[in-house]
TORDREN-505238 format. One line per field, with one value per residue (C-alpha): residue in three letters; chain; z negated, x negated, y negated. Coordinates in Angstrom, 1 decimal. Example, Ala and Ser with C-alpha at 12.3 -4.5 7.8 and 13.67 -1.06 7.14 Angstrom:
2
code: ALA, SER
unit: A, A
Z: -7.8, -7.1
X: -12.3, -13.7
Y: 4.5, 1.1
//
This chain:
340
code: UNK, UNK, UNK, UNK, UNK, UNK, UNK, UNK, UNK, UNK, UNK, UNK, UNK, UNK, UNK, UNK, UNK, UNK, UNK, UNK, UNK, UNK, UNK, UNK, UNK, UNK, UNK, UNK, UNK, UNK, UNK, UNK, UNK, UNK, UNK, UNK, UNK, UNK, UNK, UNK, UNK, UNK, UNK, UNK, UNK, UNK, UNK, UNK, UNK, UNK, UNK, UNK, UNK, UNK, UNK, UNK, UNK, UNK, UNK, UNK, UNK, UNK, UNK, UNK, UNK, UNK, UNK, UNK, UNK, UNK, UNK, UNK, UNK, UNK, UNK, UNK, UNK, UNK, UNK, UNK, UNK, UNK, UNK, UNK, UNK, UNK, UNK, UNK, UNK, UNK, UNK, UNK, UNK, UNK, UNK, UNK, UNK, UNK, UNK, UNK, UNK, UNK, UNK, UNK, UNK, UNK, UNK, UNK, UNK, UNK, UNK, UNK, UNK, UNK, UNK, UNK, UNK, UNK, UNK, UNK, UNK, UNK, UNK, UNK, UNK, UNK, UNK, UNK, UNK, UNK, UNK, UNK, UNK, UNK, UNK, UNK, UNK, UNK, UNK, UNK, UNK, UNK, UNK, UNK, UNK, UNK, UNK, UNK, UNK, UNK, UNK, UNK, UNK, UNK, UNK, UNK, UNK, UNK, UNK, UNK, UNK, UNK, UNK, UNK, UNK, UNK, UNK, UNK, UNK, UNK, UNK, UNK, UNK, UNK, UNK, UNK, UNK, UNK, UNK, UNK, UNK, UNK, UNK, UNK, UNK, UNK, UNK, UNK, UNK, UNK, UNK, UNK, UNK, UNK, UNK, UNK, UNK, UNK, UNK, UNK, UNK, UNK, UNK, UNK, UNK, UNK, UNK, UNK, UNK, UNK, UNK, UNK, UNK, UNK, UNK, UNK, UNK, UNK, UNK, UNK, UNK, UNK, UNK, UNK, UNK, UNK, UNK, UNK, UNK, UNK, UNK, UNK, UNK, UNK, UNK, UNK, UNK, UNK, UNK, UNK, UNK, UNK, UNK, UNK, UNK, UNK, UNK, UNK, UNK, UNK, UNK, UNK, UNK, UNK, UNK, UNK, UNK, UNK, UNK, UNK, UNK, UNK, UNK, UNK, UNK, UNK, UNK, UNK, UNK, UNK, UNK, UNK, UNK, UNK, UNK, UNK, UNK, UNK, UNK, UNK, UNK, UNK, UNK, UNK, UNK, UNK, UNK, UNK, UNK, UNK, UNK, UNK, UNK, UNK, UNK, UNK, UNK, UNK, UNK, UNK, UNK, UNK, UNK, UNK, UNK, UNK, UNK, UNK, UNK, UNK, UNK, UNK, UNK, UNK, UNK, UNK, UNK, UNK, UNK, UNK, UNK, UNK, UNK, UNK, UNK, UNK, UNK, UNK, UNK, UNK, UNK, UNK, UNK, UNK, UNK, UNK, UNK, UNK, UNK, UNK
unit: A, A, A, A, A, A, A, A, A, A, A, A, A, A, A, A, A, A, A, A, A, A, A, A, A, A, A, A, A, A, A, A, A, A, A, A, A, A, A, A, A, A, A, A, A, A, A, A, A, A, A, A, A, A, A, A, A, A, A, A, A, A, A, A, A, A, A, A, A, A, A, A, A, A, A, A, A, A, A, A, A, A, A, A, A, A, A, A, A, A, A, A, A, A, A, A, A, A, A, A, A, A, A, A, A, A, A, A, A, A, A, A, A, A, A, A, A, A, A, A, A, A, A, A, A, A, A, A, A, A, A, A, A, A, A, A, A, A, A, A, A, A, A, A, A, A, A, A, A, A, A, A, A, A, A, A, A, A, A, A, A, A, A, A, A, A, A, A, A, A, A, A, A, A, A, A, A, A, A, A, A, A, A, A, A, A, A, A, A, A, A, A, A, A, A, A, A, A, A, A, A, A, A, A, A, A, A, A, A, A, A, A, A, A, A, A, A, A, A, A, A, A, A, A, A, A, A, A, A, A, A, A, A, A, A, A, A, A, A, A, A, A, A, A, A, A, A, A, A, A, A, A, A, A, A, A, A, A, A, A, A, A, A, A, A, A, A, A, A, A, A, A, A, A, A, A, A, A, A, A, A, A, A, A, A, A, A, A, A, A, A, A, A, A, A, A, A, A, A, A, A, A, A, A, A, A, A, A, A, A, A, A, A, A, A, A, A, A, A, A, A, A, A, A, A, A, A, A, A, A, A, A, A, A, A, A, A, A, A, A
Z: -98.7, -101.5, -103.5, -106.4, -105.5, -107.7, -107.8, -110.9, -113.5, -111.8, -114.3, -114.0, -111.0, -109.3, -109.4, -105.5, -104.2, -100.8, -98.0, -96.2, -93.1, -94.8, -94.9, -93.7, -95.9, -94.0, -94.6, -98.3, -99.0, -100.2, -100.4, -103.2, -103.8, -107.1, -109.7, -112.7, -114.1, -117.3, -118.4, -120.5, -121.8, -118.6, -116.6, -118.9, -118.5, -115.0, -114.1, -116.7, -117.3, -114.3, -116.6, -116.3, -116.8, -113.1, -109.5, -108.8, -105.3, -104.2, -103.5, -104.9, -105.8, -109.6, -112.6, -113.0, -114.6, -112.6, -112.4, -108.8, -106.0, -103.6, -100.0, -97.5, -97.2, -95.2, -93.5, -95.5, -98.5, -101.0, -104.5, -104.5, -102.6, -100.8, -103.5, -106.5, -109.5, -110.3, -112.3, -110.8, -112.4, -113.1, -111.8, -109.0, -107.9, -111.8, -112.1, -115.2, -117.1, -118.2, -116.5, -114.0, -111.3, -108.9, -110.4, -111.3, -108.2, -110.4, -109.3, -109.9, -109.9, -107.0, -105.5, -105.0, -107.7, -108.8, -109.2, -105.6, -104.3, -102.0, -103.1, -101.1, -103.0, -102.8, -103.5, -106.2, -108.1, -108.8, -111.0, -111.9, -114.6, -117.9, -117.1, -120.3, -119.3, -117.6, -114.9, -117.3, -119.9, -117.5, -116.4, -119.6, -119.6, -117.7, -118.8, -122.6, -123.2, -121.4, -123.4, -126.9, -126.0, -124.6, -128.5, -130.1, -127.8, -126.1, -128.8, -131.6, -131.3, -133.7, -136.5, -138.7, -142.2, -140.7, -141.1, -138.3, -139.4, -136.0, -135.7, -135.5, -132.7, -129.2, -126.9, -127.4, -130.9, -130.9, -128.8, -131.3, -133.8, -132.2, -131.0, -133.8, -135.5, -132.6, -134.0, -137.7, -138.7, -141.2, -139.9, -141.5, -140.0, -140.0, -139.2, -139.7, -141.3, -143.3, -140.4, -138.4, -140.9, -141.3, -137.7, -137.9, -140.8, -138.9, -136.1, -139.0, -140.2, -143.9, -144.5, -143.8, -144.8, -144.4, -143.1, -143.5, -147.6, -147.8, -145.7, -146.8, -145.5, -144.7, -148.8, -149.1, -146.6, -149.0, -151.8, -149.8, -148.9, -152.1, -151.4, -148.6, -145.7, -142.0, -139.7, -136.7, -135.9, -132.8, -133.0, -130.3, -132.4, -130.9, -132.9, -135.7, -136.5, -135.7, -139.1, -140.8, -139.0, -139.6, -143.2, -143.4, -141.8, -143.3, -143.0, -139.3, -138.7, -135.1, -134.2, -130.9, -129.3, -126.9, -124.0, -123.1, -125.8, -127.9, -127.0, -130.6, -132.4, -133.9, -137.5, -140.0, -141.2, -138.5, -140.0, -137.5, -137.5, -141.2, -141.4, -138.6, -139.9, -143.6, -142.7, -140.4, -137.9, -134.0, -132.3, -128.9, -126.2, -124.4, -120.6, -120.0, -119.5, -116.6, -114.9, -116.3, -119.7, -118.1, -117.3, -121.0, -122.4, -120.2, -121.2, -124.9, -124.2, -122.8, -125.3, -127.9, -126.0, -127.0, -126.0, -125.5, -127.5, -125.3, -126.0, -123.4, -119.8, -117.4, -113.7, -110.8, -109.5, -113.3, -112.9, -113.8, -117.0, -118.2, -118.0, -120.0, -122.6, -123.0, -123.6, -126.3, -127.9, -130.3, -128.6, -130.5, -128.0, -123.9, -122.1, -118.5, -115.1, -113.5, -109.9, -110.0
X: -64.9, -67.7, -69.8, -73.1, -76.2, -78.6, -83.0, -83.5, -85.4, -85.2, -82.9, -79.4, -80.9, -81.0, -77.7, -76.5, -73.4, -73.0, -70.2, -69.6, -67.0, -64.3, -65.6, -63.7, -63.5, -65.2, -64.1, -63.0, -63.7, -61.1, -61.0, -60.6, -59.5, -61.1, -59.0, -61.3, -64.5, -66.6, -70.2, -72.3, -75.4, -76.6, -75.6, -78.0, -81.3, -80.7, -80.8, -83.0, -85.9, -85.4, -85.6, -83.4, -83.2, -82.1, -83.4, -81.9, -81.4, -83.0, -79.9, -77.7, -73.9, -74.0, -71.5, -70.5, -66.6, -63.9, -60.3, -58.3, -55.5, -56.3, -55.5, -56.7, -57.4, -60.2, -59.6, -58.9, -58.3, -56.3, -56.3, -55.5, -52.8, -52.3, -51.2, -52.5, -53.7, -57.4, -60.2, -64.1, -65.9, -69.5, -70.7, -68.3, -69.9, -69.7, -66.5, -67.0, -68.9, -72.8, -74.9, -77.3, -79.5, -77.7, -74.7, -76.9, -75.6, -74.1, -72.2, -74.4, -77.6, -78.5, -74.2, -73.2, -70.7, -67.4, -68.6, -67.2, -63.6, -63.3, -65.5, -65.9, -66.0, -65.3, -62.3, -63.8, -64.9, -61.0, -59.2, -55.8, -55.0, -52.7, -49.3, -49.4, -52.6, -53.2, -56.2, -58.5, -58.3, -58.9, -61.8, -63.2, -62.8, -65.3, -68.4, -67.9, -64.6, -65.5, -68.9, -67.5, -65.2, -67.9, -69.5, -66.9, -65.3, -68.1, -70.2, -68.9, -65.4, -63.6, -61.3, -58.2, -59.6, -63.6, -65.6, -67.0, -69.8, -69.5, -72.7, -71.8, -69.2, -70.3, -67.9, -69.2, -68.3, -65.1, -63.8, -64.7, -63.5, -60.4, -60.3, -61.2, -58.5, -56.1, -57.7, -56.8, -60.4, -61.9, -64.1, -66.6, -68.3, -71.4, -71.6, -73.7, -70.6, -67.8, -65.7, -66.8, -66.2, -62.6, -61.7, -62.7, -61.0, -57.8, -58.5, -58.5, -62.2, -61.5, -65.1, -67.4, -70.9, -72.6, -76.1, -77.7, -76.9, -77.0, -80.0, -80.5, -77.0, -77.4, -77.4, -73.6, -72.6, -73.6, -71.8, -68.9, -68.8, -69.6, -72.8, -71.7, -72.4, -70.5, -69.4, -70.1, -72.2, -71.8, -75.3, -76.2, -79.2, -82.0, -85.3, -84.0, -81.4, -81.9, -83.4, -81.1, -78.1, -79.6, -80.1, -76.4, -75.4, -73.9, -75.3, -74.5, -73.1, -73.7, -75.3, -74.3, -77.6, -76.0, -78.8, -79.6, -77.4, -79.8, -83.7, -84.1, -87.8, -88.5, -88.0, -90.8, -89.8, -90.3, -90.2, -87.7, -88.5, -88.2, -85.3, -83.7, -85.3, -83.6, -80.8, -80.1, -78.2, -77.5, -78.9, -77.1, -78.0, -75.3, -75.3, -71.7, -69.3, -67.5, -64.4, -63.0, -63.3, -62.0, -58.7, -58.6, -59.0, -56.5, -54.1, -54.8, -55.1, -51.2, -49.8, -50.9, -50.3, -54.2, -55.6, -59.2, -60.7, -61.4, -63.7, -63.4, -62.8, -64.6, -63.7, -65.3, -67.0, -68.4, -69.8, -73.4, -71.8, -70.3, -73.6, -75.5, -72.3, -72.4, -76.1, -76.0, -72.8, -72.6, -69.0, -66.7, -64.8, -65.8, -66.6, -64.7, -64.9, -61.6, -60.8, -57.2
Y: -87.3, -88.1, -86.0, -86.1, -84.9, -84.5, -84.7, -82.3, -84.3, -87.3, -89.0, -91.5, -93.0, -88.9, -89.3, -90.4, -91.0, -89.4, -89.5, -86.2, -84.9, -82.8, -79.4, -76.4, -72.7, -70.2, -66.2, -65.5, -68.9, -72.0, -75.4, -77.2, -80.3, -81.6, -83.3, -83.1, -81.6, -81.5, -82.0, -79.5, -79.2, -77.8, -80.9, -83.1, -80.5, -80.1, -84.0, -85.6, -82.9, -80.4, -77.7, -74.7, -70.9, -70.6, -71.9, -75.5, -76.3, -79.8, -81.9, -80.0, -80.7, -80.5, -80.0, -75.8, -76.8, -78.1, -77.9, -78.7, -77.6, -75.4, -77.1, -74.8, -71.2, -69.4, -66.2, -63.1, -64.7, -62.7, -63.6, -67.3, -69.3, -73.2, -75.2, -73.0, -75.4, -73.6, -73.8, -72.5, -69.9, -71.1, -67.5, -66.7, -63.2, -62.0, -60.1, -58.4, -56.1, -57.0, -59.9, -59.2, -60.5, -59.8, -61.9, -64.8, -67.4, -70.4, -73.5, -77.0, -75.2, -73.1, -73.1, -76.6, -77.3, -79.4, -83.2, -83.5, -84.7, -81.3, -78.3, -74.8, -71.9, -68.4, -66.7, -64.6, -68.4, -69.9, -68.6, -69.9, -71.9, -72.1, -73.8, -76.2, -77.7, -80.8, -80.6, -82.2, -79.7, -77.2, -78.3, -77.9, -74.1, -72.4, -73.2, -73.7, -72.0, -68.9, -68.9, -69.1, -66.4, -64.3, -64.7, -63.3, -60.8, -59.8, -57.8, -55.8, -57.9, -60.2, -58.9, -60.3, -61.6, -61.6, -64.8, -66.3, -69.3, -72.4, -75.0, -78.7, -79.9, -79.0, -78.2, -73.9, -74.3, -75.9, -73.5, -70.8, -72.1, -72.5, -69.1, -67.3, -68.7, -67.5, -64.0, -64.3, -65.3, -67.6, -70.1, -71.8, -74.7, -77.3, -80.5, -83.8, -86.2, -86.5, -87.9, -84.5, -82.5, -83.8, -83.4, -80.2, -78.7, -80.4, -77.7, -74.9, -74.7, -73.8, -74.7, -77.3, -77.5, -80.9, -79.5, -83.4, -83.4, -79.2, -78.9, -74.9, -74.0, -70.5, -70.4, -72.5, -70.1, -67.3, -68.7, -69.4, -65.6, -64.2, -63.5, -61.3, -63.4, -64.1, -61.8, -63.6, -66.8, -69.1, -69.8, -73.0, -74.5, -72.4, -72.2, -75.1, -73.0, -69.5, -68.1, -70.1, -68.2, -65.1, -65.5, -66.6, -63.1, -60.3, -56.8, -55.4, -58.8, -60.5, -63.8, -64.4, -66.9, -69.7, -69.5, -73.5, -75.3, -77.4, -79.2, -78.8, -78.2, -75.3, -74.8, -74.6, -71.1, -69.2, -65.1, -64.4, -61.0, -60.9, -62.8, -60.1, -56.4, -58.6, -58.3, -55.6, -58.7, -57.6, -60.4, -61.2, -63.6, -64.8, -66.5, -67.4, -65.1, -63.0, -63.5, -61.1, -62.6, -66.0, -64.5, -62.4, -66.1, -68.0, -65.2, -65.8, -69.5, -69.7, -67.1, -69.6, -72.9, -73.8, -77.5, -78.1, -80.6, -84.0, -86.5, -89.2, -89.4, -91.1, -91.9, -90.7, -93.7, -93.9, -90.3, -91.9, -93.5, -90.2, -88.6, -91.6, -91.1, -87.5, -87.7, -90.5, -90.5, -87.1, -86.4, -84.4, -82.5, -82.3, -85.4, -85.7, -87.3, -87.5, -87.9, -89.0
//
């Protein structure tokens, strides 16, 4: 079998190519044999600056999402069967409830993870996936998907007739604005073109705000809301954006902070404890989600017969090519490497 390996920071060329004996599951572990996986924003930090919230392993297999069979079983394994179609959960020992240290093991940082044609994992990090999917949407599920449901389930919840404000096309935000539309929600969106902003009213945005020519945004999003403001933001600009968000927040609203989503400077208004103790906003940082919230998503996912928005798909052998891609291209939707 093959398998990545990655030398954080090191760049394309960290990315190696590596032969390995076909590995065997241990106790409460599975084998998986790999059919697809998807980058993030992770995947990009990781490999070209090093530079992550948690340890990365030297030599590492990377990539956290990935979708595949299970082909062998280890002993005592219960939740999962031979011949299962799964997805991995990016933080296999977080079963639910609130993030911790203890939970904080993650696939393609310090766990080797799915850019692999066979990965171990344990039980506890597959999780079976929606029927009406094809292994590479699945694979772009738990990293992204998982997180954007997190945001607007995981806080004060998402209502019927609330309005949830999405930033740009990442893959984070096009999953909420899918799924808050699942919930009844208005969505209003940004984005940097007209093209952009006509894909994404076709997935049910019933806004778009061209932050390029409306460069004071949080102010259209007023009008748009009568100067009420949003219920819930799916904030992934970091410092650029974050007073911005704030300001475009209703009272008690929620702006739910992407951790590691954006390298993006700072902005030059900075009062972001004015713009917060302004407007009374709950301010939540998010870091994925459980798995517990992956299976609460799959549910609504399949009851709704939900896609994933794909960009392009790359094959294994052109792992290297995906990465340059991903990193250059703007995608709209999540950029794959496929093993079949």
């Amino acid at each position: 079998m093959k398998s990545y390996h990655i030398h954080p920071g090191a760049g394309l060329d960290g990315l190696v190519l590596r032969e390995h004996d076909m590995p065997k599951p241990g106790r409460r572990e599975v084998l998986v044999q790999v059919r697809a996986c998807s980058l993030n924003f992770r995947e990009l930090s990781i490999l070209m600056q090093g530079r992550y919230p948690l340890p990365i392993r030297p030599d590492v297999v990377p990539v956290c999402d990935g979708a595949g069979t299970v082909v062998a079983l280890g002993e005592g394994v219960t939740r999962v069967r031979e011949g299962q179609r799964v997805a991995s959960v990016v933080f296999p020992y977080w079963q639910d409830g609130p993030y911790s240290r203890e939970v904080a093991s993650q696939l393609g940082s310090f766990m080797d993870g799915m850019l692999t044609e066979y990965a171990i994992l344990p039980e506890e990090g597959v999780i079976p996936i929606p029927e009406h999917l094809s292994f590479e949407e699945a694979a772009t599920l738990p990293c992204a998907a998982v997180t954007a449901w997190n945001a607007l389930t995981g806080g004060q919840g998402l209502s019927a007739g609330q309005t949830v404000l999405t930033l740009g096309s990442g893959g984070v935000s096009l999953f909420a604005l899918q799924f808050a539309k699942l919930f009844g929600a208005r969505v209003i969106a940004t984005t940097s073109s007209a093209q952009k902003a006509t894909r994404l009213k076709a997935l049910g945005a019933d806004a778009v705000i061209n932050y390029r020519t409306t460069p004071e945004w949080h102010l259209a999003v007023r009008e748009l809301t009568e100067g009420k403001g949003v219920e819930h933001v799916i904030e992934v600009g970091g410092p650029a954006t974050i007073v911005q968000s704030i300001k475009a927040t209703c009272v008690a609203g929620e702006v739910a902070s992407i951790a590691f989503t954006s390298n993006a400077p700072a902005s030059p208004d900075n009062d972001l404890h004015g713009a917060l103790m302004g407007g009374l906003v709950m301010l939540r940082s998010i870091a994925l989600g459980s798995r517990a919230q992956f299976l609460a998503m799959n549910q609504a996912i399949t009851a709704n017969k939900m896609r994933p928005v794909i960009d392009r798909v790359f094959p294994f052998a052109e792992a290297r090519a995906a990465y340059s891609y991903y990193q250059e291209a703007q995608p709209f939707g999540k950029v794959l490497i496929s093993l079949d």
